[in-house]
C-alpha positions in Angstrom: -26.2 -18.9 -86.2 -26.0 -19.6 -90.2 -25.8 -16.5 -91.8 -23.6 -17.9 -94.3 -23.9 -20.9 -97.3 -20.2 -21.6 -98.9 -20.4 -23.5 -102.0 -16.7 -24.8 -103.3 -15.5 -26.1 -106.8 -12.1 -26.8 -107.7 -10.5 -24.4 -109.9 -10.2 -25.0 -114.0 -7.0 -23.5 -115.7 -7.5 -19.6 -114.3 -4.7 -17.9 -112.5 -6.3 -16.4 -110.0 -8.9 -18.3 -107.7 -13.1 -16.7 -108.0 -14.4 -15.3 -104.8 -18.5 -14.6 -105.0 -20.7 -13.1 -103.0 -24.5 -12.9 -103.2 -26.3 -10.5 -101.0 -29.8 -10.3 -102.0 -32.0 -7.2 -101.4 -33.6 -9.7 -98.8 -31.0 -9.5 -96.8 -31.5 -5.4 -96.5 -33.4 -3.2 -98.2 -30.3 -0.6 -97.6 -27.2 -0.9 -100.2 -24.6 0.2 -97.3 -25.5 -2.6 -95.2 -24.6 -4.8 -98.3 -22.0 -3.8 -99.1 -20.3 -3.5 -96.0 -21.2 -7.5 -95.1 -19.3 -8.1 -98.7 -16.3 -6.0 -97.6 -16.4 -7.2 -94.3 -16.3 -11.2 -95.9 -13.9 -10.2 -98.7 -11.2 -9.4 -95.9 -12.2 -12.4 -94.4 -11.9 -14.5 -97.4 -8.7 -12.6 -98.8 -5.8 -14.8 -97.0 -7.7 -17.8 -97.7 -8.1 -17.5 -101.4 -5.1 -15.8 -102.1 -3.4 -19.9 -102.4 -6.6 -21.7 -102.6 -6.9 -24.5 -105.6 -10.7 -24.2 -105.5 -13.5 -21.1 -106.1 -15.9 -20.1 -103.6 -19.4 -18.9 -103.8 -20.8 -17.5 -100.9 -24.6 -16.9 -100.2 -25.3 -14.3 -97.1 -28.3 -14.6 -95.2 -30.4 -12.5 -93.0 -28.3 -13.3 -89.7 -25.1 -12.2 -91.1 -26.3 -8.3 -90.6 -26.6 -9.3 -86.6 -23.3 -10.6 -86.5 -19.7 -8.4 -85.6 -17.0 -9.5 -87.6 -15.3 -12.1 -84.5 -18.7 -14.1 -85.5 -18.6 -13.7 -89.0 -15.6 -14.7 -89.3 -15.6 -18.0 -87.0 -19.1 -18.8 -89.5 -17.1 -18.7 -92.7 -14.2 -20.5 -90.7 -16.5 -23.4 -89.5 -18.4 -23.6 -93.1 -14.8 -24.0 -94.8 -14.2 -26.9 -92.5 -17.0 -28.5 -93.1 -16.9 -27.8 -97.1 -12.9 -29.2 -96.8 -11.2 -25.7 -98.0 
């Protein structure tokens, strides 16, 4: 499944690394749902960010709201190794 698109850029002079996420209205038409996939990735993302040199913008797609958070996580895992986190 690719319910995720992670887009990296190293980081300028900021302290603290940028951690994006887009969820459209596409995705669901219900707010909750949204905002729970953007929790859910947040914690995801947290540990990973926290020493990171680079910023991360992170598109969710339709497939993420059909995936439990074992499967989200292993997407944004394998989309970090390809991008080279």
């Amino acid at each position: 499944m690719t319910g995720l698109a992670i887009k990296t850029k190293s980081r300028n002079s900021r302290d603290k690394p940028l951690l994006l996420i887009a969820v459209s209205a596409k995705v669901s038409k219900k707010a909750v749902v949204r905002n729970f996939l953007k929790r859910r990735i947040r914690a995801i993302m947290k540990p990973i960010v926290k020493d990171s040199k680079f910023d991360y913008f992170i598109i969710v797609k339709p497939e993420a709201t059909k995936m439990n958070y074992q499967e989200l996580k292993n997407e944004v895992f394998n989309k970090l190794l390809i991008t080279n986190y």
